[in-house]
N, C-alpha and C positions, 0 to 999 in steps of 0.2 A: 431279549433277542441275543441269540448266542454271536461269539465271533465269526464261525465260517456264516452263516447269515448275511455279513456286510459285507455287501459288491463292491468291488475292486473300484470297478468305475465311478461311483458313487463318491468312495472317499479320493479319488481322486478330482472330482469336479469339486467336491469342498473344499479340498487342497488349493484349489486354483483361485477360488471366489475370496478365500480368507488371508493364503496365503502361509495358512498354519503347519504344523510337520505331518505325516500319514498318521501318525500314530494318536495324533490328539484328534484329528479328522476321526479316523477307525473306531474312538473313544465314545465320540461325540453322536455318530450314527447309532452306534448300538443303544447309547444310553435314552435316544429318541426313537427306540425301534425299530430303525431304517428310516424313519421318515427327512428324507436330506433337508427339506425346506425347515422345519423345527429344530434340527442338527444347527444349522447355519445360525438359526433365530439365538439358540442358547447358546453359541458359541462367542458371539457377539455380544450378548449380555453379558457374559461372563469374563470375557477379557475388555471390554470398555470399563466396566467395575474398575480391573484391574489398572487400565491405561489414568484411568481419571485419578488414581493411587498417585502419578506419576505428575500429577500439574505443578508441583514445587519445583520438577525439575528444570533447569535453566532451558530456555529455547533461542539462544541467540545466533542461531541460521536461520536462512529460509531465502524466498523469493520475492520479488515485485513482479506481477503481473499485470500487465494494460490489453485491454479488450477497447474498440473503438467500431462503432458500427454507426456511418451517417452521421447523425445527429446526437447519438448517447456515445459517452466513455466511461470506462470504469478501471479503476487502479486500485489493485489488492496489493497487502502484505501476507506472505502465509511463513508461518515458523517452524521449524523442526530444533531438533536439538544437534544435529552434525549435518557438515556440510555436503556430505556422502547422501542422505539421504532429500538433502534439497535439492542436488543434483540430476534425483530418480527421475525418473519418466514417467511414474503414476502419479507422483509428488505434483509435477508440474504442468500434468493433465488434469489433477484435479485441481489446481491454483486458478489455469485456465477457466475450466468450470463453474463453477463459482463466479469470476470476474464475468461470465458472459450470461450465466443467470442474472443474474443482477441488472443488467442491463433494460427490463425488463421489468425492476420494481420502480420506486422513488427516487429522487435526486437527494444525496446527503448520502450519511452514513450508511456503507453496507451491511446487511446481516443474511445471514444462512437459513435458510427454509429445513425443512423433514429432511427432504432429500438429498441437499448437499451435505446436511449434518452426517447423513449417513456416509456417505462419500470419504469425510474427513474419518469416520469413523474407522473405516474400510482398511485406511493408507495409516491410522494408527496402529488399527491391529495388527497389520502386515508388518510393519517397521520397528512396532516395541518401541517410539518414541512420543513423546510428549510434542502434539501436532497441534496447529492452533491460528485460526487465522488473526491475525492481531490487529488488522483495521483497513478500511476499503473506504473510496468514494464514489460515487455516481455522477456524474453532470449530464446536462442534456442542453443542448439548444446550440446555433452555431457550428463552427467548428474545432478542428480538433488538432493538435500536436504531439507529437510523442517523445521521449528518449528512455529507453534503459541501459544499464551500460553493463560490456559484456561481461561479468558474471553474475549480473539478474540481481545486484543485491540493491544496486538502486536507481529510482525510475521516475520518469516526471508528464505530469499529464497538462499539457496546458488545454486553456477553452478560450477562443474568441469568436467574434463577431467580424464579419466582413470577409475579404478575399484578404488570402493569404500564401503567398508558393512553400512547399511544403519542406524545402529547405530553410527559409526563415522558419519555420513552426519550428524543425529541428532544433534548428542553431539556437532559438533562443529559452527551448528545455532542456540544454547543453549547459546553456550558462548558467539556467538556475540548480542543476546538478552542479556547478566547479564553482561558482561564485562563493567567495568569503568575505564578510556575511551571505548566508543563504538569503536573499529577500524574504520579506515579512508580510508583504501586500505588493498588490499589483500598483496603488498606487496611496499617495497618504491619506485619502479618504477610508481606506481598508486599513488601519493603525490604530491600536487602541486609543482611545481618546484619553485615558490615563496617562499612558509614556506619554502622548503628544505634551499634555500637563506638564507633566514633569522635568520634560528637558527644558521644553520652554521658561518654567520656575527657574530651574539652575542655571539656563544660560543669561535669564535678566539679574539675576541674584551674583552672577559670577562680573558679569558688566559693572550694575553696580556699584560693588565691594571695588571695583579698580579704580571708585572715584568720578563715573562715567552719569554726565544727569541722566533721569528719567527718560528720557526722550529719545536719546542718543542709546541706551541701555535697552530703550525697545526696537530699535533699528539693528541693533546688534545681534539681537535675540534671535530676531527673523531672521536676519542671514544664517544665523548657524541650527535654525529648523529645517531652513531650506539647504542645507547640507547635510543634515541627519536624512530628509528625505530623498538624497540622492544616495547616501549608503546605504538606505534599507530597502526603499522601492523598487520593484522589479525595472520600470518603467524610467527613472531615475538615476539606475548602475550603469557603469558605464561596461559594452560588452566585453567579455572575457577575451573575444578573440580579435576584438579591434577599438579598444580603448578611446579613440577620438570619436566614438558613436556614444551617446545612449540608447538602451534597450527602445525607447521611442521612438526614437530616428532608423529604426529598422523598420518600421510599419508601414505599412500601402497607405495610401491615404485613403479615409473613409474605415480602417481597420481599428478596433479596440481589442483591449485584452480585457478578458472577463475574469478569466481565474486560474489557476493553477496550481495543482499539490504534487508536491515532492517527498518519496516516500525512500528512506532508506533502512533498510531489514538492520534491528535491533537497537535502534535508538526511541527513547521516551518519544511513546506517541502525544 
């Protein structure tokens, strides 16, 4: 197919869909004989090749995304390499996306179907960066809380049981975004049964060694588990923003916390 052959309009709707310059569009039609949909097919092949080139490259921006509908929520991480383009609007329509598919499969880890694959695909080619959703959760059942904080880099989804006014939900996905320690579990039941082992070993062994009998060494122990569980438990920390409460003592009565994850863009998942 020669050059005057390709319609103007043509490579400009490729332009549009890719995102690519007129000229690789122009390129692309002719090399497909005009046929735009086959155009777009290998153009995309052809620079996804290229982008996936690009996975070494660092991606330490991006967004937290929370989608909540009734009964399901779902909180994504999506990665870019600049803050510029986690900022975008296709960027954070397609984070969107994604989070609200998802809604829709299993509870647990999210993953990306054909279609959203293609999506991410889309906002790579367009952007020439190393895009990448780095990890999503799903919950269902209950209710729901929210917080991001404003500039989307990190976001907390709680899930509980019972009635709840929807400023308590806030206030207490506030705290586990400010809170240091970030909690660990909602309560010590959710704590690796190893650490629980483990401090409990050193704090009888630390007893002990100071001379302390057995008995007296296990009374000791227990007080200072049940202080490790007030600094790592969500349910246990005293709030951030009024210290004479525990996260507990903010609950309706009849209300439980079920779960909660907190996701901030570029730290080890």
């Amino acid at each position: 197919m020669s050059t005057t052959d390709v319609n103007a309009k043509d490579v400009m709707a490729l332009r549009q869909k890719t995102g690519l310059g007129m000229m690789d569009c122009k390129k692309a039609l002719i090399e497909a004989g005009g046929d735009a949909a086959l155009a777009e097919e290998n153009l995309r092949e052809k620079l996804k090749g290229k982008m996936d080139t690009r996975a070494d490259r660092a991606a330490g921006e991006g967004c937290i995304t929370i989608v909540i509908d009734g009964d399901r929520g779902s909180i994504v991480e999506m990665r870019a390499e600049t803050d510029f383009t986690a900022r975008n609007d296709s960027f954070r329509e397609m984070a969107t996306q994604i989070a609200t598919a998802s809604l829709s499969g299993p509870d647990g880890e999210v993953t990306m179907d054909d279609a959203q694959t293609k999506q991410l695909d889309d906002v790579r080619i367009t952007t020439g960066e190393n895009i990448s959703m780095a990890r999503g959760c799903k919950m269902s059942g209950g209710g729901f809380g929210h917080y991001i904080h404003h500039d989307s880099k990190l976001g907390v989804l709680l899930n509980y049981e019972g009635e709840m006014p929807d400023d308590v939900a806030t206030g207490i996905c506030q705290h586990v975004a400010a809170h240091m320690p970030t909690p660990m579990a909602v309560d010590e039941t959710g704590l690796p049964a190893d650490l629980v082992a483990e401090k409990m070993a050193a704090a009888k062994a630390e007893a002990e060694n100071s001379g302390k009998p057995a008995e007296i060494a296990e009374k000791i122990a227990q007080g200072k588990i049940r202080k490790f569980y007030e600094e790592v438990t969500l349910l246990g920390q005293k709030f951030v923003r009024d210290e004479t409460k525990q996260i507990r003592d903010l609950l309706p009565e009849g209300t439980t916390l079920k779960a909660f994850v907190r996701y901030q863009v570029g730290e080890e998942a």
